[in-house]
BALOBA-1460 file (C-alpha; in Angstrom, 3 decimals):
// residues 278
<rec num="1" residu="x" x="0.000" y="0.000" z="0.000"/>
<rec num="2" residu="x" x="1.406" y="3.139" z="-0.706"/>
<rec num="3" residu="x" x="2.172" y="5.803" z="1.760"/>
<rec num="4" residu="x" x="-0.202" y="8.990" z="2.165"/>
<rec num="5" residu="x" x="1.630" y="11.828" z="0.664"/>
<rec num="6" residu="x" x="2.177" y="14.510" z="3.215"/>
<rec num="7" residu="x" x="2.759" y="18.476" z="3.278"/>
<rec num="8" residu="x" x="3.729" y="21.016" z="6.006"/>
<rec num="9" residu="x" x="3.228" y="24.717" z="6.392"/>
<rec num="10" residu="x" x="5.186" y="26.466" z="8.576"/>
<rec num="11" residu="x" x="3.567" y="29.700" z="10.441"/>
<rec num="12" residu="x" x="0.488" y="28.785" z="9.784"/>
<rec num="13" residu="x" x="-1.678" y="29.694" z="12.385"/>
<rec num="14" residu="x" x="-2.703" y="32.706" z="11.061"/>
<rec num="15" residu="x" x="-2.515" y="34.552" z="7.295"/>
<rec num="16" residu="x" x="-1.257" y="33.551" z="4.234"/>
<rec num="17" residu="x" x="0.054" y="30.248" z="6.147"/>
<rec num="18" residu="x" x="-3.096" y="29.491" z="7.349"/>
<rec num="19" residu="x" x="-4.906" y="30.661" z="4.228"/>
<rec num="20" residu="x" x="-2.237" y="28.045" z="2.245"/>
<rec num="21" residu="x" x="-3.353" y="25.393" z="4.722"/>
<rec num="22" residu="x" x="-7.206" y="25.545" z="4.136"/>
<rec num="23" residu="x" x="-6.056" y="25.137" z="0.027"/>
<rec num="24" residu="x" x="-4.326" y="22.025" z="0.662"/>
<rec num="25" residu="x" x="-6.914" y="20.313" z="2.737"/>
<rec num="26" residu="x" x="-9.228" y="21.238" z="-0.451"/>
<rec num="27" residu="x" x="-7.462" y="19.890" z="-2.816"/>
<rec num="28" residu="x" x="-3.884" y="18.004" z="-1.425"/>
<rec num="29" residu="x" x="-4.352" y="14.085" z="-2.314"/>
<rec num="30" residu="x" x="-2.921" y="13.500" z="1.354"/>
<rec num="31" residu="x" x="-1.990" y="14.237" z="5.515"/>
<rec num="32" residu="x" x="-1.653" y="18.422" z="5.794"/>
<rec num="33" residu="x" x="0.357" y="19.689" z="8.694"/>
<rec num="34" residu="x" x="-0.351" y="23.248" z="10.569"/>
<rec num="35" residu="x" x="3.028" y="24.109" z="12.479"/>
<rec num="36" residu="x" x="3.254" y="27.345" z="14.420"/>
<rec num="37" residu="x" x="5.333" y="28.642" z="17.154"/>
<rec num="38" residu="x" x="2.596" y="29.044" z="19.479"/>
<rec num="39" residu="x" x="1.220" y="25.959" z="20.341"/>
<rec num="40" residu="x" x="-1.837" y="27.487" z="21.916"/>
<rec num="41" residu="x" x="-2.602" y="29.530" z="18.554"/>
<rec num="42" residu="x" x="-1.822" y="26.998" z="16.455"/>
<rec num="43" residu="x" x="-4.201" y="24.365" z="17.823"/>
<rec num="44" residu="x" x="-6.827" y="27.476" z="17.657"/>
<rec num="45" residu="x" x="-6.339" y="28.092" z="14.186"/>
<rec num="46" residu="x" x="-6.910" y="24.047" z="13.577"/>
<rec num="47" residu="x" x="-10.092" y="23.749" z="15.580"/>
<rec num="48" residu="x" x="-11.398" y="26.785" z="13.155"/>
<rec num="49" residu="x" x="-10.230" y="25.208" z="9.954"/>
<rec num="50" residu="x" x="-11.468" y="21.529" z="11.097"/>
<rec num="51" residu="x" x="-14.978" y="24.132" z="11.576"/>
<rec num="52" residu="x" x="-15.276" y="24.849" z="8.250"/>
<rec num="53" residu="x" x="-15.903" y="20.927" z="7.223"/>
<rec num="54" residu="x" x="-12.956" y="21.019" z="4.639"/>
<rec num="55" residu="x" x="-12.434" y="17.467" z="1.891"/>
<rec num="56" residu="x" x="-9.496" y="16.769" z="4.611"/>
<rec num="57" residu="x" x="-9.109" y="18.518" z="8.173"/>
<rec num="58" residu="x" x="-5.464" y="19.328" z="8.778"/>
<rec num="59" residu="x" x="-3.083" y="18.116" z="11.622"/>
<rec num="60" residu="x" x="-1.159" y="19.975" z="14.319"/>
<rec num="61" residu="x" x="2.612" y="19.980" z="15.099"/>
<rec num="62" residu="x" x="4.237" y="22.769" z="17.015"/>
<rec num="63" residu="x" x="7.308" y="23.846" z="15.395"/>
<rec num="64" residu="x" x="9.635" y="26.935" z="15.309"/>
<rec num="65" residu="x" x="12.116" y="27.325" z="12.826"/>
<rec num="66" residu="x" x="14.077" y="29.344" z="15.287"/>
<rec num="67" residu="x" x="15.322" y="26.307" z="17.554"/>
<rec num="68" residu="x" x="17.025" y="23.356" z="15.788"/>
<rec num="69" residu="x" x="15.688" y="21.301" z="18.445"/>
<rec num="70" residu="x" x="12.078" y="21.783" z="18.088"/>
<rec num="71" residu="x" x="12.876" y="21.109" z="14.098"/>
<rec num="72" residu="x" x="14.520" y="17.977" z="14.834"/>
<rec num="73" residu="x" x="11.784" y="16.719" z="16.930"/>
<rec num="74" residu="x" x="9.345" y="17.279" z="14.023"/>
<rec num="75" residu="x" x="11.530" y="16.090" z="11.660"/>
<rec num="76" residu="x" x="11.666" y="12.885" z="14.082"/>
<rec num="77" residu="x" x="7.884" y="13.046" z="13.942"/>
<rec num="78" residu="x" x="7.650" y="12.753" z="10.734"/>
<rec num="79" residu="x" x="9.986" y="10.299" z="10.053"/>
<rec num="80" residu="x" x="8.348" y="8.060" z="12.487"/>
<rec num="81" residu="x" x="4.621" y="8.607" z="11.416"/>
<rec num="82" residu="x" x="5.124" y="8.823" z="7.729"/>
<rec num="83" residu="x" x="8.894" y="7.339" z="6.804"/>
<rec num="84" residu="x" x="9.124" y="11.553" z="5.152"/>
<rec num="85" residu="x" x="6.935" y="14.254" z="3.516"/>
<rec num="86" residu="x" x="6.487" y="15.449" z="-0.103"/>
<rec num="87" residu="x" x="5.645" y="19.369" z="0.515"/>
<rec num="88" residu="x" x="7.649" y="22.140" z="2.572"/>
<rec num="89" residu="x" x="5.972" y="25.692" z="2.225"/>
<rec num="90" residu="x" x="8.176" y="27.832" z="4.128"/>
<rec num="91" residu="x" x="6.511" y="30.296" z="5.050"/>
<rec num="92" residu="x" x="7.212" y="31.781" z="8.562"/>
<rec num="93" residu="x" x="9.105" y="35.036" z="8.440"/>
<rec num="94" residu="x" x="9.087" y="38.273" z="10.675"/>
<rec num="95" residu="x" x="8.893" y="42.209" z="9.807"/>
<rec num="96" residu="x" x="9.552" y="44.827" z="11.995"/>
<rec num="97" residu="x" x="7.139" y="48.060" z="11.438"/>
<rec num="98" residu="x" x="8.535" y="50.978" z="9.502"/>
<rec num="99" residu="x" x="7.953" y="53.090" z="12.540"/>
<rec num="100" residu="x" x="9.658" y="50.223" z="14.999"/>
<rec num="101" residu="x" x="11.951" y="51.925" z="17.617"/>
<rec num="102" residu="x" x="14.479" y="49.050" z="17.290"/>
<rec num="103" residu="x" x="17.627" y="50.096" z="15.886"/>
<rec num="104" residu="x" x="18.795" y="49.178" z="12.312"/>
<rec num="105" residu="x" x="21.429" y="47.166" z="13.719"/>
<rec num="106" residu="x" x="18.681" y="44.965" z="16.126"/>
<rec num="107" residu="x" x="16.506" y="44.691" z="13.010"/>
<rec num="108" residu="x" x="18.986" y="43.539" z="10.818"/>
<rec num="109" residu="x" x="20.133" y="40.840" z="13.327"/>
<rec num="110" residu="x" x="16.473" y="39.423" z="14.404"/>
<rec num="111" residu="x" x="15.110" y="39.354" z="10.385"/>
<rec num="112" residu="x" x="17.620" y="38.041" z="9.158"/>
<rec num="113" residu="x" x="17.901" y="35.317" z="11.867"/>
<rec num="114" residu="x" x="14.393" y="34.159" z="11.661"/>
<rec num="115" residu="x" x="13.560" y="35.163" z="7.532"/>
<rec num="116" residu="x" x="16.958" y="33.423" z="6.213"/>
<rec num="117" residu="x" x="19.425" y="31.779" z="9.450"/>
<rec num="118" residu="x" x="16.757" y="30.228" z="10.524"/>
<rec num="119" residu="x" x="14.800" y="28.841" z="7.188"/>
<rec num="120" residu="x" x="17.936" y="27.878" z="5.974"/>
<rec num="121" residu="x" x="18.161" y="25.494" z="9.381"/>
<rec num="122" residu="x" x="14.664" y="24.494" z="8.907"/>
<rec num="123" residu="x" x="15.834" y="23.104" z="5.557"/>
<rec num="124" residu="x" x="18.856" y="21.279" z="6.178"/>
<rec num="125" residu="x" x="17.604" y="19.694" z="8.886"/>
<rec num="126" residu="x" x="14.275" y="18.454" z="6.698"/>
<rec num="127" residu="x" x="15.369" y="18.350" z="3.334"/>
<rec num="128" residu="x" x="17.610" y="15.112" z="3.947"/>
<rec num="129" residu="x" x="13.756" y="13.307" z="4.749"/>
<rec num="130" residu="x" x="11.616" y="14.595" z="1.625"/>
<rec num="131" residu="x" x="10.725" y="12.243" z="-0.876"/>
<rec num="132" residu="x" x="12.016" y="12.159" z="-4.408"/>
<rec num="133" residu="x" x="9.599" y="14.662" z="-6.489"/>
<rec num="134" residu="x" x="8.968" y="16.380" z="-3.566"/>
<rec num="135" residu="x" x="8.057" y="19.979" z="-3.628"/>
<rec num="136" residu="x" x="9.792" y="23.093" z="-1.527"/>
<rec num="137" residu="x" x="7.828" y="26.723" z="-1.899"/>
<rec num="138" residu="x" x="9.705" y="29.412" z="-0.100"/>
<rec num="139" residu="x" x="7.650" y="32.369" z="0.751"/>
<rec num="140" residu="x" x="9.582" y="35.477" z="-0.705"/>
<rec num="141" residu="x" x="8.356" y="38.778" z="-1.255"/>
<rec num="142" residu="x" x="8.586" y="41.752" z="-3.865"/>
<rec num="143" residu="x" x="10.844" y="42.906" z="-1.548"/>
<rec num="144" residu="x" x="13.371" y="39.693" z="-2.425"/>
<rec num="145" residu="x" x="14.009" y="41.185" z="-6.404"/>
<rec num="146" residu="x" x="17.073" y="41.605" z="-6.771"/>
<rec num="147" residu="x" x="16.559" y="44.977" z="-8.272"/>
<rec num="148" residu="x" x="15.816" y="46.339" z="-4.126"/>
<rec num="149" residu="x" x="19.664" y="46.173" z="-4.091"/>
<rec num="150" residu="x" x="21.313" y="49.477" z="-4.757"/>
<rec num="151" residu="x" x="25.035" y="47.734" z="-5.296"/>
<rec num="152" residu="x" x="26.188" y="46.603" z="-8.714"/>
<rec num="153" residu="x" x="28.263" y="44.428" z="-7.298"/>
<rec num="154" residu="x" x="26.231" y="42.896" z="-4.355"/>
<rec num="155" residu="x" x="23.731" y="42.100" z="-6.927"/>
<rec num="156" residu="x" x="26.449" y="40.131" z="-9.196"/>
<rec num="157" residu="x" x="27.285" y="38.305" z="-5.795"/>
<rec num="158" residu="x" x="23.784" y="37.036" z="-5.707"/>
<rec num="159" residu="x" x="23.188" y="36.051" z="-9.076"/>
<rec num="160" residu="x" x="26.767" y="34.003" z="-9.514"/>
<rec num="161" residu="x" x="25.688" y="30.840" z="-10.758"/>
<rec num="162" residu="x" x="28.558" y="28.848" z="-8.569"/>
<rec num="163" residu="x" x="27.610" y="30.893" z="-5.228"/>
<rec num="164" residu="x" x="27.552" y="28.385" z="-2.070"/>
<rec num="165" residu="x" x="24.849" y="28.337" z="1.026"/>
<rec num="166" residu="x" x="28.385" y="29.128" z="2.801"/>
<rec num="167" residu="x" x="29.295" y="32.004" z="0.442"/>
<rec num="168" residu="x" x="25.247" y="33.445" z="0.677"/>
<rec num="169" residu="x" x="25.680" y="32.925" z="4.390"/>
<rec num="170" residu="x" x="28.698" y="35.467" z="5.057"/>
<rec num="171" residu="x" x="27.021" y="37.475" z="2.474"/>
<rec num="172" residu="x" x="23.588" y="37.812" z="4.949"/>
<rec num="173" residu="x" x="26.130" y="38.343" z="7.971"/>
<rec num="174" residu="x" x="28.224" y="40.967" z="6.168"/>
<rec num="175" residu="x" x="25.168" y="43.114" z="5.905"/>
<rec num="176" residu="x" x="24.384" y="42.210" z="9.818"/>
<rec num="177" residu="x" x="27.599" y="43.626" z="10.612"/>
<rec num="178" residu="x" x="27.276" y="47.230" z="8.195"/>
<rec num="179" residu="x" x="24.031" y="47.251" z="10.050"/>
<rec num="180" residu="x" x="25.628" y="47.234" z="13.073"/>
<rec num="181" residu="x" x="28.527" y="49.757" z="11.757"/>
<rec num="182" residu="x" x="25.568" y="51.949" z="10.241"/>
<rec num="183" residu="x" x="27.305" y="51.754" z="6.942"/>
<rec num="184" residu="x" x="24.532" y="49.342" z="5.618"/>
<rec num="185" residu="x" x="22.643" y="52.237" z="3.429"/>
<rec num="186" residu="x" x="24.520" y="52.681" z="0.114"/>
<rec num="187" residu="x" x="25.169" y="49.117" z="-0.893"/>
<rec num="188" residu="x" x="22.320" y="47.321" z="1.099"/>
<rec num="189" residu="x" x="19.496" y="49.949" z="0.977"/>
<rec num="190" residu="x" x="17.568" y="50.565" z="4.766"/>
<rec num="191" residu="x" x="15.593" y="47.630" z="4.856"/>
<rec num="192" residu="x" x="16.301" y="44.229" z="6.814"/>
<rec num="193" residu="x" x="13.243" y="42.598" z="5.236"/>
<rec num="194" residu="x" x="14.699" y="43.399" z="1.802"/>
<rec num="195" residu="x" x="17.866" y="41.799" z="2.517"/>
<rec num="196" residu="x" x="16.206" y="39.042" z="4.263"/>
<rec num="197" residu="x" x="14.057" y="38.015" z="1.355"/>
<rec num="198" residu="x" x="16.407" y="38.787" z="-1.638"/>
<rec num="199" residu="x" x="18.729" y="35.758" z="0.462"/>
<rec num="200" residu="x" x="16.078" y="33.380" z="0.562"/>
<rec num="201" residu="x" x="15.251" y="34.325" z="-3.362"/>
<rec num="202" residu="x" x="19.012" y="33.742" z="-3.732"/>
<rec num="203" residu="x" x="18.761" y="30.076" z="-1.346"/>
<rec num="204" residu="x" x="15.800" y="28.817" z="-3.556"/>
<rec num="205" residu="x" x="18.283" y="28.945" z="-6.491"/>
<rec num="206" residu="x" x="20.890" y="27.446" z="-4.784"/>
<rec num="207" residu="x" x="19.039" y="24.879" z="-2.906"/>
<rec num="208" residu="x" x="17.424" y="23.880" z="-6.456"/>
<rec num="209" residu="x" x="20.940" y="23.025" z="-7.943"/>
<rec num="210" residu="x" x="21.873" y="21.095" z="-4.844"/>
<rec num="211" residu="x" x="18.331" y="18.452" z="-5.140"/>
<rec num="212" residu="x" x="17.994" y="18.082" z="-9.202"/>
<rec num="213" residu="x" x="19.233" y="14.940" z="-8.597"/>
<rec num="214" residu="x" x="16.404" y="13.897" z="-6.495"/>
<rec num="215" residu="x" x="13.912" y="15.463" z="-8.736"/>
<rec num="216" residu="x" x="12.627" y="18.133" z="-5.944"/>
<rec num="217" residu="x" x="11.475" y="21.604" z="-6.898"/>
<rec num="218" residu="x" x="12.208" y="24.515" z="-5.255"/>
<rec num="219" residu="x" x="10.514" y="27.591" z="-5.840"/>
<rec num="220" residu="x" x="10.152" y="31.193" z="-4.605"/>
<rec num="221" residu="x" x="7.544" y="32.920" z="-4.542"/>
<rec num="222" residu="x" x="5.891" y="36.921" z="-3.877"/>
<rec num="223" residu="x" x="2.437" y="36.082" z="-2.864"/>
<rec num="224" residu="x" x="1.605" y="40.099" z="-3.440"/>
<rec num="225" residu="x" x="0.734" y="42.246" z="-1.312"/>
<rec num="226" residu="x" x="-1.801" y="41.030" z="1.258"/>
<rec num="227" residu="x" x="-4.305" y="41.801" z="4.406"/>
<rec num="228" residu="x" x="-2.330" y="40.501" z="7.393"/>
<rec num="229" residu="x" x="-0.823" y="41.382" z="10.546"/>
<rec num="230" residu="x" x="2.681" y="41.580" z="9.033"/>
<rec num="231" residu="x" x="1.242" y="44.471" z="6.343"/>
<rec num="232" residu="x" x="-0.590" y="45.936" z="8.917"/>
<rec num="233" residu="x" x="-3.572" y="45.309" z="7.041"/>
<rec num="234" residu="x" x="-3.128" y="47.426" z="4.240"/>
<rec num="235" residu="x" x="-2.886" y="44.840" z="1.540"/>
<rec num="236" residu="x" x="-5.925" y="44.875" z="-0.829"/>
<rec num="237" residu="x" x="-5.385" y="41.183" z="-1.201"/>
<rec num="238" residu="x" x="-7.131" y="38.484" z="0.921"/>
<rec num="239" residu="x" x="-5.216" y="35.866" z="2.514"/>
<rec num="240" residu="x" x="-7.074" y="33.113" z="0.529"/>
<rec num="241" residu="x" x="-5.841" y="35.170" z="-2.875"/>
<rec num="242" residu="x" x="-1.973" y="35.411" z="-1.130"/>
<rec num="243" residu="x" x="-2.121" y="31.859" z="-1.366"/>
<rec num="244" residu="x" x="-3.219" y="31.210" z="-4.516"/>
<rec num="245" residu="x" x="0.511" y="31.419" z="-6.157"/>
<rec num="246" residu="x" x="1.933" y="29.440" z="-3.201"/>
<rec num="247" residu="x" x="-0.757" y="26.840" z="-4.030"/>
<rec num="248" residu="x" x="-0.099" y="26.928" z="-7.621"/>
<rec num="249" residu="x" x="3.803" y="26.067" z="-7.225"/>
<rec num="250" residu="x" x="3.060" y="23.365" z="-4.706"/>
<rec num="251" residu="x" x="-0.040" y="21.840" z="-6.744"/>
<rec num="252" residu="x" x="-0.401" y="22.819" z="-10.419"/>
<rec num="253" residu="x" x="3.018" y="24.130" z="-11.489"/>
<rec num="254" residu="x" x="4.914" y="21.698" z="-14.149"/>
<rec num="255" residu="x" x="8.221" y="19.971" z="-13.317"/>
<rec num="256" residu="x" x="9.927" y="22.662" z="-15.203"/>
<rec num="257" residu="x" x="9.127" y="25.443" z="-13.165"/>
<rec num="258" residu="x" x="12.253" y="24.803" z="-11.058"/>
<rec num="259" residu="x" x="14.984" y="27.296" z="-9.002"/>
<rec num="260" residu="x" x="12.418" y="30.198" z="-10.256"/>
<rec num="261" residu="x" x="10.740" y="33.607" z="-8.520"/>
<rec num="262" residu="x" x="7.347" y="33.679" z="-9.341"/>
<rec num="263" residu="x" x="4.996" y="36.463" z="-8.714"/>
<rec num="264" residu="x" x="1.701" y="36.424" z="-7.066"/>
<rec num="265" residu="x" x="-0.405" y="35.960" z="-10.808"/>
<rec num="266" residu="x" x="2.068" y="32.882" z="-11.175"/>
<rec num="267" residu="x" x="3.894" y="34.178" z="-13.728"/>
<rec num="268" residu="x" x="7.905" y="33.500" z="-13.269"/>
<rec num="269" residu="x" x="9.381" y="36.835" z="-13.042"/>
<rec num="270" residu="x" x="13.199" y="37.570" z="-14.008"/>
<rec num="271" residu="x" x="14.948" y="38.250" z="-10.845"/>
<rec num="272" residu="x" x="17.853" y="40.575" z="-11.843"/>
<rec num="273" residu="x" x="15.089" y="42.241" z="-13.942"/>
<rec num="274" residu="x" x="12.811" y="44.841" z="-14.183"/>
<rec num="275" residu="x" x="10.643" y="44.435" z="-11.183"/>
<rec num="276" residu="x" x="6.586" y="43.973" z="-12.313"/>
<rec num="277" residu="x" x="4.112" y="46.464" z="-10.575"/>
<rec num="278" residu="x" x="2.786" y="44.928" z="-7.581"/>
């Protein structure tokens, strides 16, 4: 008998996570995991989407991507319970208000910890137990184009087609420490989240190369510009229409569409392009 497929969201309790969670118990052929942080949220946001009488109700698994050991005991979950998984939406990510009273230096440190440091964990940690085919959907931003880079020669950094995880890792730390110098602004621009999200762009392209071999697709994705906490509700999109391109790469998307930035109307965008209007 063949094994259920399986899926996990991660910061799904609430938003475009949860909003990506309700899709896949519509339509994934399969076991759908809600992870959050908060346990005590999390298991809130299930009872609500088990509520709505979806095709499939989803499970529960706390999880945050910021402490290896809570991914490991997932990751030993689902190795247990299911022998691996076949769906990874990355999604949890922090951004700090434009009027936040942290200092660029603080900002630079936490985003980039949770948005990249600690997605990057998330994945080394899982990848090793996805199933051949599987698929990986990193939630990026229009703020991860390359174009939100104001140095020439940052941006060639980025794009190298031999660039490392190593090499994009002491690239994310050299802006930490600019940050922290207050030098940051004429190379980097004055946004954390930027930099944050143009690394994870630049991980989804690396982490594609590194898994052709086990026919996995990786994908990034801008999910546009939504109603949620994290926009501070000024979005005109829902969260059910944020998670329609997310949906699209993890369900409907052909094997080709591979190591690519897609924008929110699922059309893959050139990253060291001209940027599309939101």
């Amino acid at each position: 008998m063949a094994q259920k497929k399986v899926a996990v969201v991660t910061g799904a309790n609430k938003g475009i996570g949860y909003a990506i969670v309700r899709g896949l118990c519509k339509r994934f052929d399969g076991i759908v995991y809600l992870t959050s942080r908060n346990e005590v949220l999390g298991r809130k946001a299930l009872i609500a989407l088990q509520s709505e009488g979806l095709p499939s109700n989803p499970l529960y698994h706390q999880l945050d991507i910021t402490k290896p050991e809570s991914i490991k005991k997932f990751r030993d979950h689902l190795k247990k319970e299911h022998g691996g998984f076949d769906l990874l939406i990355n999604n949890a990510a922090i951004a700090f208000k434009n009027n936040a009273k942290e200092s660029a230096a603080v900002q630079a440190e936490e985003t980039l910890f949770v948005n990249y440091f600690s997605v990057l964990s998330t994945c080394e940690i899982l990848f090793p137990i996805l199933r051949d085919g599987a698929r990986v959907v990193n939630i990026s931003s229009s703020a991860g184009h390359l174009s939100n880079i104001p140095s020439q020669k940052l941006r060639d950094l980025f794009q190298d087609p031999a660039l490392t995880i190593p090499q994009l890792s002491e690239l994310m730390q050299c802006y930490i420490e600019a940050a922290k110098q207050g030098t940051q602004i004429p190379e980097w621009g004055n946004s954390s989240y930027v930099v944050s999200k143009v690394g994870l762009t630049a991980l989804t392209k690396i982490q594609q190369r590194l898994v052709n071999d086990r026919n996995i697709k990786v994908n990034a994705v801008h999910p546009g510009w939504v109603d949620t906490d994290m926009s501070s509700h000024q979005g005109p999109l829902t969260i059910d229409e944020g998670a329609a391109a997310p949906l699209y790469l993890a369900l409907d998307a052909p094997d080709s569409v591979r190591g690519e930035y897609v924008w929110h109307n699922k059309k893959i965008v050139s990253w060291d392009g001209t940027k599309p209007q939101e």
